[in-house]
DRENDO-1510 file (C-alpha; in Angstrom, 1 decimal, always signed):
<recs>
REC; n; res; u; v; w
REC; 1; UNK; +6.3; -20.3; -7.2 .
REC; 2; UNK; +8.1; -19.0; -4.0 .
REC; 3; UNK; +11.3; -17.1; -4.6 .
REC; 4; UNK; +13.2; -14.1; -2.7 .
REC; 5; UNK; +14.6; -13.3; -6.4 .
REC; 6; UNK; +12.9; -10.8; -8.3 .
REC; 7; UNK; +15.3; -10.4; -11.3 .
REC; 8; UNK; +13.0; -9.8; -14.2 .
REC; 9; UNK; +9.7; -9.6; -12.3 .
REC; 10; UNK; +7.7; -6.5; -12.4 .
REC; 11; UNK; +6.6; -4.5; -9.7 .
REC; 12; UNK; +4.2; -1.9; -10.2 .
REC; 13; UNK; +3.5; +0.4; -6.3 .
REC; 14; UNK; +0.8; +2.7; -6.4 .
REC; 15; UNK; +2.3; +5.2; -4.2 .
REC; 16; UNK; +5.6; +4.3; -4.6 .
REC; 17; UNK; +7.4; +7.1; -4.0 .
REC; 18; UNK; +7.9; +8.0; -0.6 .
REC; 19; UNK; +7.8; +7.2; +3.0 .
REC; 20; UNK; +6.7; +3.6; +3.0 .
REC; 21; UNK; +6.0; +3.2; -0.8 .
REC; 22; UNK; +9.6; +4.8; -1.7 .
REC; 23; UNK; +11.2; +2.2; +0.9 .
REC; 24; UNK; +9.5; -1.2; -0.8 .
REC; 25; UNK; +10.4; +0.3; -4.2 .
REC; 26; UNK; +14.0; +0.6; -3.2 .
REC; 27; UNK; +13.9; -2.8; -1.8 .
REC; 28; UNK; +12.2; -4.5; -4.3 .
REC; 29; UNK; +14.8; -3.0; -7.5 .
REC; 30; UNK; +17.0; -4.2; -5.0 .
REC; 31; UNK; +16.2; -7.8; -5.8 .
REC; 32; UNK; +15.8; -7.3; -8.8 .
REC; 33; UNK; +12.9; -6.3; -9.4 .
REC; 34; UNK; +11.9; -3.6; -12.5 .
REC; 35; UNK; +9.6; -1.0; -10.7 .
REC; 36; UNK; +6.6; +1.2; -11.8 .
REC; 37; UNK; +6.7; +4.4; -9.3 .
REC; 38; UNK; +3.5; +6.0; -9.2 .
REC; 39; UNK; +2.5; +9.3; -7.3 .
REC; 40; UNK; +0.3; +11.6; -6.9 .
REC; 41; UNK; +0.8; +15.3; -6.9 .
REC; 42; UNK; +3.6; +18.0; -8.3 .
REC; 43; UNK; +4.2; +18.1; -3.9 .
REC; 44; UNK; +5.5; +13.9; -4.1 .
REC; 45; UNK; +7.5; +14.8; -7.6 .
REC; 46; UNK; +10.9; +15.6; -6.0 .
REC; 47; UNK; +10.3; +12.4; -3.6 .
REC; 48; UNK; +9.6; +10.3; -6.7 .
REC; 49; UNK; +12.6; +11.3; -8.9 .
REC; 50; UNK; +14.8; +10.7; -5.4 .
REC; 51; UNK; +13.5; +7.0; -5.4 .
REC; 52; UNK; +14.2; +6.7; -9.2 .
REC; 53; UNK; +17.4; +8.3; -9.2 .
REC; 54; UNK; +18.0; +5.9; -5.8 .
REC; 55; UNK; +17.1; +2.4; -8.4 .
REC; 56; UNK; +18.3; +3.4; -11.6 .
REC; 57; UNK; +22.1; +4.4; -9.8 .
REC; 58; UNK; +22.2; +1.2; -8.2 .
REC; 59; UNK; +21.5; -0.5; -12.0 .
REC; 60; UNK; +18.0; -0.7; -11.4 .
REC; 61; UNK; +15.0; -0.4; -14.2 .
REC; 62; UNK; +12.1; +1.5; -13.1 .
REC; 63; UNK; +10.2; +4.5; -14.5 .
REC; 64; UNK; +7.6; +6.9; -12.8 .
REC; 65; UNK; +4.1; +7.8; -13.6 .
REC; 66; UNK; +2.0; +10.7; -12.0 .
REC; 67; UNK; -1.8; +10.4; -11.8 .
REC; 68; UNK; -5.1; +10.8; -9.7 .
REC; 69; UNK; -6.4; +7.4; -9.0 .
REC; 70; UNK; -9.2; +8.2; -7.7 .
REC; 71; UNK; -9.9; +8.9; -11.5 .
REC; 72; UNK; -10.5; +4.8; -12.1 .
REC; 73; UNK; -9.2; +5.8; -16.0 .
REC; 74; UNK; -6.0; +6.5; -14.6 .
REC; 75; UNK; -5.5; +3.2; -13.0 .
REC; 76; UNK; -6.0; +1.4; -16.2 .
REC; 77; UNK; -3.7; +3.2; -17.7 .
REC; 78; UNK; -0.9; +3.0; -15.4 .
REC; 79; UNK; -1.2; -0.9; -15.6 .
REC; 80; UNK; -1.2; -0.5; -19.4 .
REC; 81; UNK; +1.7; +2.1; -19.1 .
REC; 82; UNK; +3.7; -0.7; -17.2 .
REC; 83; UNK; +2.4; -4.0; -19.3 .
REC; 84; UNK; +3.7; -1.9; -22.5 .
REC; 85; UNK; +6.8; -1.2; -21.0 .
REC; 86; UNK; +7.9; -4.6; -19.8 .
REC; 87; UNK; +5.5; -7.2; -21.8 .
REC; 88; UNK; +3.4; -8.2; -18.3 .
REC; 89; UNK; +3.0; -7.4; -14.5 .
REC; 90; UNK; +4.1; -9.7; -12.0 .
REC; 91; UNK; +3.2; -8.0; -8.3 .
REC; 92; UNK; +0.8; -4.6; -7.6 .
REC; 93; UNK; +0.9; -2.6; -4.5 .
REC; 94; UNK; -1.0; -0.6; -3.4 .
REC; 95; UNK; +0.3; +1.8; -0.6 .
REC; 96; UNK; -2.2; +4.8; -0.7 .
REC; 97; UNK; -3.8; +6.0; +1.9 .
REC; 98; UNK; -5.4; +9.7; +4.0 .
REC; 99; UNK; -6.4; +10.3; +7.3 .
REC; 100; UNK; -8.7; +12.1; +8.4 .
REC; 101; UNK; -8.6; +12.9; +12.6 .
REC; 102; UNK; -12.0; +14.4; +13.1 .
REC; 103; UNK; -15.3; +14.5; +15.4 .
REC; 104; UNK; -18.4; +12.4; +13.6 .
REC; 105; UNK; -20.7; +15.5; +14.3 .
REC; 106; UNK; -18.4; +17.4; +12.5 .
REC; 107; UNK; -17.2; +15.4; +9.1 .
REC; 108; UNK; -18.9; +16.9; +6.0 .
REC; 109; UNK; -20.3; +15.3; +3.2 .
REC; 110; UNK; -17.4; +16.6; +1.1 .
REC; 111; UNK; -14.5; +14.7; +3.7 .
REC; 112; UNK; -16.3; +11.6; +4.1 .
REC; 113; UNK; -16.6; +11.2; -0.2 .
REC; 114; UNK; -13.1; +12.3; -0.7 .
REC; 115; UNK; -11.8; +9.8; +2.0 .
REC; 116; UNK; -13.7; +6.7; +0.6 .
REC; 117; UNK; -12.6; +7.6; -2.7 .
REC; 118; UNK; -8.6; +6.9; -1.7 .
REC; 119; UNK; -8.8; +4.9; +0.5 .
REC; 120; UNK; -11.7; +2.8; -0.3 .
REC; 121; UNK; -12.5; +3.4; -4.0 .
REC; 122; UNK; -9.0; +3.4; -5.5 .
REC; 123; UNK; -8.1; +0.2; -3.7 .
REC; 124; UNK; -11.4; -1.6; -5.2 .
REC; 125; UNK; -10.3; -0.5; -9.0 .
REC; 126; UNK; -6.5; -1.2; -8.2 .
REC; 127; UNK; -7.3; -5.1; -7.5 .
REC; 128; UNK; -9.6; -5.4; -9.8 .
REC; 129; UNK; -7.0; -4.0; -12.6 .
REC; 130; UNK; -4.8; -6.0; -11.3 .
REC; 131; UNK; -7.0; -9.2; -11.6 .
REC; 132; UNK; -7.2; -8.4; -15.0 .
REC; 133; UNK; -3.8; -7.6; -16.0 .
REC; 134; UNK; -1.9; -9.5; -13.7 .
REC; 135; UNK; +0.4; -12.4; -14.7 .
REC; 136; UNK; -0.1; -16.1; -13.7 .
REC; 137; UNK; +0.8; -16.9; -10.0 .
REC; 138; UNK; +1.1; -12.9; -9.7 .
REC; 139; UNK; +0.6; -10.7; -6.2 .
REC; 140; UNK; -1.4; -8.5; -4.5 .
REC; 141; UNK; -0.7; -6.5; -1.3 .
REC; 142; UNK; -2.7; -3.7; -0.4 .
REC; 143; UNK; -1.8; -1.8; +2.9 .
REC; 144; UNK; -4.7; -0.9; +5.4 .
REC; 145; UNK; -4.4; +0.5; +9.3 .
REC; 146; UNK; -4.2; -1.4; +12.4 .
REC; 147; UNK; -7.3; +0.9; +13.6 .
REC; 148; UNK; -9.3; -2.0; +11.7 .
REC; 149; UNK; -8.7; -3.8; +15.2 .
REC; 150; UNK; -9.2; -0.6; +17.5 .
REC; 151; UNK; -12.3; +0.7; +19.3 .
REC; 152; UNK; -11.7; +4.0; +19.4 .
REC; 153; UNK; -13.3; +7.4; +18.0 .
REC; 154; UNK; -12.3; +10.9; +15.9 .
REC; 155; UNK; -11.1; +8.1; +12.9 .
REC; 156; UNK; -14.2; +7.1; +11.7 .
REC; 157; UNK; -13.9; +7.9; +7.8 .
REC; 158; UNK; -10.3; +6.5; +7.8 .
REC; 159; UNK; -11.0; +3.5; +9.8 .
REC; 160; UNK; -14.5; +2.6; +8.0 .
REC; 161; UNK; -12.6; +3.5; +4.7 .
REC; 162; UNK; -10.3; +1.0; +5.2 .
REC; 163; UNK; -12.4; -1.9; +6.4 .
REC; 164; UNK; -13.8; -3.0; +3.2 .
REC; 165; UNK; -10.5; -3.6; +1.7 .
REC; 166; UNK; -10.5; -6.8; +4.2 .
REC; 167; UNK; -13.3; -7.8; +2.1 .
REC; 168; UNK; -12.0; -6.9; -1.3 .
REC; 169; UNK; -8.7; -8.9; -0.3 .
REC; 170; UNK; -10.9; -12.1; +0.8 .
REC; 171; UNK; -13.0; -11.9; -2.6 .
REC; 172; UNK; -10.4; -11.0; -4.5 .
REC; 173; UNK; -8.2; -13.9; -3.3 .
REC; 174; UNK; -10.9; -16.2; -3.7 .
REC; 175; UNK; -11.7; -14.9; -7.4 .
REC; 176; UNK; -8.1; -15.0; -8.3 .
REC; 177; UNK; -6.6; -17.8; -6.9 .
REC; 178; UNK; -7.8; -20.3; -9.9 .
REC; 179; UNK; -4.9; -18.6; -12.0 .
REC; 180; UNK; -2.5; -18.6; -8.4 .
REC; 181; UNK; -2.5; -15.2; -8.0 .
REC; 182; UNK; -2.4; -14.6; -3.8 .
REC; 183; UNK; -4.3; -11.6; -2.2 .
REC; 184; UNK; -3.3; -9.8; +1.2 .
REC; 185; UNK; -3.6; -6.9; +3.2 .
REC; 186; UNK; -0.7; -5.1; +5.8 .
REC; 187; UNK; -1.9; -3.3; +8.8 .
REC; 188; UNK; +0.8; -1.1; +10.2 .
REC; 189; UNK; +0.4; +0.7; +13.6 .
REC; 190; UNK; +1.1; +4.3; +13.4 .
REC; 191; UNK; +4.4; +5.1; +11.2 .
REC; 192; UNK; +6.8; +7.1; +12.2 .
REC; 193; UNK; +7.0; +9.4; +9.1 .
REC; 194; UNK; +5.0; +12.7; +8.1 .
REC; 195; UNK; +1.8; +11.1; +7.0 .
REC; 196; UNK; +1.1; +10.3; +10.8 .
REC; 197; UNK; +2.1; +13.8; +12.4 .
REC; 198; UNK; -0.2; +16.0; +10.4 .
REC; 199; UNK; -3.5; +15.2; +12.2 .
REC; 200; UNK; -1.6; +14.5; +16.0 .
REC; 201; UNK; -1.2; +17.0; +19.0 .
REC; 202; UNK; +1.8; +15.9; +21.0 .
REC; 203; UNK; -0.2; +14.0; +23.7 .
REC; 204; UNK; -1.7; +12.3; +21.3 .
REC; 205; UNK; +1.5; +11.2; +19.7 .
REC; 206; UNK; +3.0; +10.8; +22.9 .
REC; 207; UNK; -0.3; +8.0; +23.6 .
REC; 208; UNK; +0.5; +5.8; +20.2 .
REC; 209; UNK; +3.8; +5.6; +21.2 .
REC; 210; UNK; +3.3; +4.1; +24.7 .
REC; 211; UNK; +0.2; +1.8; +22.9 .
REC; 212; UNK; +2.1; -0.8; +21.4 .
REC; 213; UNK; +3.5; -3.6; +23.5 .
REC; 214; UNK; +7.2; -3.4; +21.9 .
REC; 215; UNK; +7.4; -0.1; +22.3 .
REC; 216; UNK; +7.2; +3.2; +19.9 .
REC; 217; UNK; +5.8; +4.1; +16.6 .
REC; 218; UNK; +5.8; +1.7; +13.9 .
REC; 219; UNK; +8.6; +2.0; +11.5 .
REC; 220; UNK; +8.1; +1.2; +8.1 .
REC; 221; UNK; +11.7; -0.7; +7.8 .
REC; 222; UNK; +9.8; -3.4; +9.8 .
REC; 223; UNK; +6.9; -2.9; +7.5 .
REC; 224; UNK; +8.4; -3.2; +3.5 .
REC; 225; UNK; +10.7; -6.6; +4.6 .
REC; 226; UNK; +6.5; -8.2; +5.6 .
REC; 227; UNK; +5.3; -6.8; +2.1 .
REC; 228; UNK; +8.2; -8.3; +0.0 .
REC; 229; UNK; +7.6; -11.8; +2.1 .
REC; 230; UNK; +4.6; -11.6; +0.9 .
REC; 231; UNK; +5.1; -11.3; -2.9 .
REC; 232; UNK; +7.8; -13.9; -2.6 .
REC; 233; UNK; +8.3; -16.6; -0.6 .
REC; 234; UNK; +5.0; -15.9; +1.2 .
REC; 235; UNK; +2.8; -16.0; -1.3 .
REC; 236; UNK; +0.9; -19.1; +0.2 .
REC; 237; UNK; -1.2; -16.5; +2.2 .
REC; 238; UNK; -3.5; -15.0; +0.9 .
REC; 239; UNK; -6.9; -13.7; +2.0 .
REC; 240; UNK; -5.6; -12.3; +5.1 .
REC; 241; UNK; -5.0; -8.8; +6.9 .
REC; 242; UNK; -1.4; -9.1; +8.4 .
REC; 243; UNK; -1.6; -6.9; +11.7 .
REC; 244; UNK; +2.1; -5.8; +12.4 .
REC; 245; UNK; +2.2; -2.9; +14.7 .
REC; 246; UNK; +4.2; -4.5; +17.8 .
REC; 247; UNK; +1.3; -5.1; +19.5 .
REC; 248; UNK; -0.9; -2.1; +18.9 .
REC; 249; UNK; -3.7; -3.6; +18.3 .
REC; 250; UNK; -4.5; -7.3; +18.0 .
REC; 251; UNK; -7.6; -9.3; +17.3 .
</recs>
């Protein structure tokens, strides 16, 4: 099943509320899609209601839930929350991720757990939930980093957090794909938004953006039209990391 048209298919986005998330939510209702907006903290709520507010004026159907996912009970529940509401789940995405720009000497125990537990942990428990909950010939798109393909230091926790979701995307696919349900990964370069300025001085900023090969930071409107491909017409791969970062890094 390969379609552009979402109307009637549901769409549940861990982290769907701003930045990148917010912009594949919008797009998605857009298609028709109904759309499960989760977030994190009270600090995203304002974002999240902007994005609902942003679907349900345009005569979109989508509803919000706020929860820690690193608490695995929670993700259950928000597929549950979202199966009750619309009788099934047709696509999950999962677009939550920290970094951490910091030394190896001088990461502590305390950093390393907390950034394997987003960025590792809550991806593992989000594809397996959605193995299990999931429609017939559903989707699954996590996103990951194009560090995955950089030799470089101070990321180590957020690169080598995000290297096993290459792994949970091949198994996953391999696991799921007796009931058609396709498995990828997106690795964007650095985004242009504030989850990429918190940890940069300006030189460094001012290095990323020379780094790609097109030119600048990555920006996520070239990023959500690859994820929506790949729930819908390019659902044919699966398995795979999709590097787009304009030539940022490349394997």
């Amino acid at each position: 099943m390969a379609s552009n048209d979402l109307k009637g298919k549901v769409v549940l986005i861990a982290g769907g509320a701003k930045n990148l998330g917010g912009l594949i939510s919008r797009n998605l209702a857009k298609k028709g899609a109904k759309v499960a907006i989760h977030y994190n903290s009270d600090s995203t709520k304002a974002d999240a209601e902007k994005t609902l507010a942003d679907i349900t004026s345009a005569g979109g159907d989508a509803f919000l839930f706020q929860a820690d996912l690193t608490q695995i009970d929670n993700i259950k529940q928000l597929f549950e929350e979202t199966k009750k509401r619309w009788n099934g789940i047709d696509i999950a995405i999962n677009t939550i991720g920290k970094v951490l720009k910091k030394p190896f000497p001088d990461t502590t125990e305390a950093e390393y757990d907390s950034m394997f537990d987003i960025n590792s942990k809550v991806a593992y428990f989000f594809m397996q939930e959605a193995g299990k909950q999931l429609n017939d010939h559903g989707k699954i798109c996590t996103i990951v980093t194009s560090l995955l393909a950089a030799y470089t230091g101070l990321y180590s926790t957020y690169a080598g957090a995000k290297a096993p979701v290459e792994d949970f995307t091949r198994a996953a696919s391999k696991e799921f794909g007796s009931r058609g349900i396709s498995v990828t990964a997106v690795a964007p370069g650095p985004m242009d938004t504030p989850f990429f300025y918190g940890q940069e001085t300006p030189d460094a900023v001012a290095y990323h953006k020379s780094a790609s090969a097109l030119g600048g930071l990555t920006d996520i409107k070239d990023i959500a039209p690859l994820v929506a491909f790949l729930v819908t017409d390019g659902w044919w791969i699966t398995g795979q990391t999709i590097f787009a970062n304009g030539g940022y890094t490349t394997r």
